[in-house]
C-alpha positions as CSV (number, residue, x, y, z in Angstrom):
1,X,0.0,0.0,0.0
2,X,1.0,3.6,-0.9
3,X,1.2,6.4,2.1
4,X,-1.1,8.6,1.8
5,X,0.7,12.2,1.2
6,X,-2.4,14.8,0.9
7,X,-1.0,18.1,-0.9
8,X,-2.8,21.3,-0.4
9,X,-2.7,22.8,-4.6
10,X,-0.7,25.6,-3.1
11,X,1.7,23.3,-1.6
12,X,2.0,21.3,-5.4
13,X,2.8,25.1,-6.8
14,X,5.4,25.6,-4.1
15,X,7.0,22.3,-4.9
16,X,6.9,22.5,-8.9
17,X,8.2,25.6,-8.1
18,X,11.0,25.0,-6.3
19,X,12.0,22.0,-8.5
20,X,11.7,24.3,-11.6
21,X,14.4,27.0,-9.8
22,X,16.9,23.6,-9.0
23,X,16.5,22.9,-12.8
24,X,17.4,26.1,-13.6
25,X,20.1,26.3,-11.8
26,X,21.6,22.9,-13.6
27,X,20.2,20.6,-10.7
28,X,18.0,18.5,-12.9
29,X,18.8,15.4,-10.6
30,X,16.9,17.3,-7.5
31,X,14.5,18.5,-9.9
32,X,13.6,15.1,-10.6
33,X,13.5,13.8,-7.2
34,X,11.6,16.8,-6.1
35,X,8.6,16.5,-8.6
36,X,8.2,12.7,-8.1
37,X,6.8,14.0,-4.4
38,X,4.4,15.5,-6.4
39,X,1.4,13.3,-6.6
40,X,0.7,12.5,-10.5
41,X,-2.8,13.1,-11.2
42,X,-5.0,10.1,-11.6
43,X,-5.8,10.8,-15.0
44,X,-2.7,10.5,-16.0
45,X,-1.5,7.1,-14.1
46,X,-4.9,5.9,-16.1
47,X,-3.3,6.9,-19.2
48,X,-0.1,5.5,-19.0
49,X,-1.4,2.3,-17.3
50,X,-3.5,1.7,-20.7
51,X,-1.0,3.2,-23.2
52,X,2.1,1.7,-21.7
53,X,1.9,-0.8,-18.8
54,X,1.3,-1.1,-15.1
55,X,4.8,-2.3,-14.4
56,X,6.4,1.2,-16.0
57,X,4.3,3.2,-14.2
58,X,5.3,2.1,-11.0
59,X,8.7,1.7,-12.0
60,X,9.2,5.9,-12.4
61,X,8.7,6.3,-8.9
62,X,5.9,9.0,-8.9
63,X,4.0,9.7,-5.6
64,X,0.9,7.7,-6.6
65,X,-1.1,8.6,-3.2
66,X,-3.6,9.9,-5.1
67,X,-4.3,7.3,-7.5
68,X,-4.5,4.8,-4.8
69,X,-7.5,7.4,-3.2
70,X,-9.1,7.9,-6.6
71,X,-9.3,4.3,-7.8
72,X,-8.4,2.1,-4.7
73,X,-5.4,0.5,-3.8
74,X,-5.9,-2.7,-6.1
75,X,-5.6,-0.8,-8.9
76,X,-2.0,-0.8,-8.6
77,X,-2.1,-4.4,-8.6
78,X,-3.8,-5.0,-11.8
């Protein structure tokens, strides 16, 4: 099971934000790391589960906390 990480939209800014500056200022491995804590929008796990495969999905380490609210946690299983 995935923790549960709720982020406020304001915090999401803050973060994409932040990771944008480090990418700007030729940190693009922190920028990385820093936007996988951002949790990828259901939608778009849905997407790339159909288009690509479960197993990739999961293997680009996103924050998928909101996926496993939005479609329940056995969705990541199938």
């Amino acid at each position: 099971m995935i923790q549960a990480q709720t982020m406020t939209l304001d915090e999401k800014l803050a973060t994409i934000n932040q990771a944008f500056s480090l990418k700007e200022a030729g940190d693009s491995e922190a920028y990385n790391r820093l936007m996988k804590t951002v949790p990828l929008p259901p939608y778009l796990a849905k997407i790339a589960k159909e288009k690509i495969s479960l197993d990739f999905l999961l293997s680009l380490g996103w924050n998928l906390s909101e996926v496993e609210a939005e479609f329940g946690p056995a969705w990541l299983n199938n």
